[in-house]
N, C-alpha and C positions, 0 to 999 in steps of 0.2 A: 222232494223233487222241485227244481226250479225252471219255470219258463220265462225266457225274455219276450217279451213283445214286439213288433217290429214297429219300429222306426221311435220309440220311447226307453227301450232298452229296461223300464221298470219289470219287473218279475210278475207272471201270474199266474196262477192257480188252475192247472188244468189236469184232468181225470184222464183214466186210459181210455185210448180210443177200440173202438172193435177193430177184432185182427181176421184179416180171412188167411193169406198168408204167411209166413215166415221164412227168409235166408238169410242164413251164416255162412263167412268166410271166416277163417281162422286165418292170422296174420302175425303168431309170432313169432318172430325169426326169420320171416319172406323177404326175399330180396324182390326186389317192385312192387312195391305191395301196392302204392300209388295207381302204377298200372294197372293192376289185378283187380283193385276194389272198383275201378269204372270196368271191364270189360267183365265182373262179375255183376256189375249194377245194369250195365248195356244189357246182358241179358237176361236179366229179371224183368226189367222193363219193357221187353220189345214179348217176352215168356206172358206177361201180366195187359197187353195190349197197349202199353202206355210209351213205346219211343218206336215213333216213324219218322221219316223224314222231314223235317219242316216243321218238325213241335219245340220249340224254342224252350218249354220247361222241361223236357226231356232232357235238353243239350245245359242246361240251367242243375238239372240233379246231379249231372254226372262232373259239375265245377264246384256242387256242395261237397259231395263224397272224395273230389281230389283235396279241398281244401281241412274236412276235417282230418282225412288222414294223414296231411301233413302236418296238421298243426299236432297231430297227437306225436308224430315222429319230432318235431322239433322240440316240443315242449314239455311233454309227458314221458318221456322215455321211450316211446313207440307206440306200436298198435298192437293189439292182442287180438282182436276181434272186429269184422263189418258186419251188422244187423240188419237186414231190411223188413218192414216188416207193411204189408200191404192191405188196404182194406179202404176206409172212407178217407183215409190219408196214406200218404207213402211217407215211413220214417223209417230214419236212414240213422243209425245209432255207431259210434265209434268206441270202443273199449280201450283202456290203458290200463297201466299200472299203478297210476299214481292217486290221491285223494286231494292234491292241488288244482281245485277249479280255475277254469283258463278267467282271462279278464283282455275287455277290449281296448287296445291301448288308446287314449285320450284323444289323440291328434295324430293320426300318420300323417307323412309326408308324400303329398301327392308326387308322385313321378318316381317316389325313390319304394324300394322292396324292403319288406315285414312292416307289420303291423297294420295290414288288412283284409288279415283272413275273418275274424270273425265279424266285422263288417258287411264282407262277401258272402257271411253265413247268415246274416240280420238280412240282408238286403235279398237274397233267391228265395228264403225260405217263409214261410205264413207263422211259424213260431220255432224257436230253437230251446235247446236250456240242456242241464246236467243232471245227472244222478247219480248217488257213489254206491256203491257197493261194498262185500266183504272186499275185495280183492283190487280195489281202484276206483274208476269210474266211467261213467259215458255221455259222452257231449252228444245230442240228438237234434236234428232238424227233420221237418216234420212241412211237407205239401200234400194241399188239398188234392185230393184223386182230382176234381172235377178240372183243376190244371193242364194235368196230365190228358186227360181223353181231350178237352176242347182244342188244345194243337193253338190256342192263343197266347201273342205274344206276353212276356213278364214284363215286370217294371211297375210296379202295380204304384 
């Protein structure tokens, strides 16, 4: 398992965290799945006490979960699977098909579109990284609970 760091992008070494809950969306073959993965994440969250109005890392998870799903639809062959899985952190796990770890491209170009998803993904989230499996693999981003209840602004 590999995690990124935020704002260093070096790899480090982190253990499972405890799980109290667990949701699965299966996603392969769905048309909107985009869609489907925040209005299934909007209700885990608001289910789990974590999206009210006015919590900016609420509205912050539900731009991590659009952007790893696309990045899995653009670049990975699709999505297979959305995981959430809830407890001292909220991680948000994306499944494909493939065992091609993504890579964050060097230098976007501000103003202009791709190559700022994982960025977007370093930047909302407290750690992100992958892990492959028999069958592919899963790009994961991972916020502290305590985010989520205090209802304070991101941007850390």
């Amino acid at each position: 398992m590999e995690t990124i760091g935020p704002g260093t992008g070096d790899p480090l070494h982190a253990g499972p965290s405890p799980v109290v809950q667990r949701r699965r969306l299966a996603l392969s073959g769905v048309r909107g799945h985009v869609a489907k993965g925040r209005d299934f994440t909007r209700q885990a969250l608001q289910d789990w006490g974590w999206g009210w109005d006015g919590n900016a890392t609420a509205e912050d998870t539900l731009l991590l979960v659009s952007e790893l799903l696309t990045n899995a639809s653009l670049h990975a062959g699709g999505c297979i699977e959305l995981a959430l899985s809830a407890g001292e952190v909220l991680r948000i796990e994306v499944f494909d098909g493939t065992t091609t770890l993504p890579h964050r491209h060097p230098s976007p170009q501000r103003g202009l579109p791709g190559g700022h998803g994982l960025h977007i993904v370093e930047r909302l989230s407290d750690r992100w990284g992958t892990h492959t499996h028999e069958n592919g693999k899963a790009v994961w981003a991972e916020i502290e609970a305590s985010r989520l209840t205090s209802g304070r602004p991101t941007g850390r």
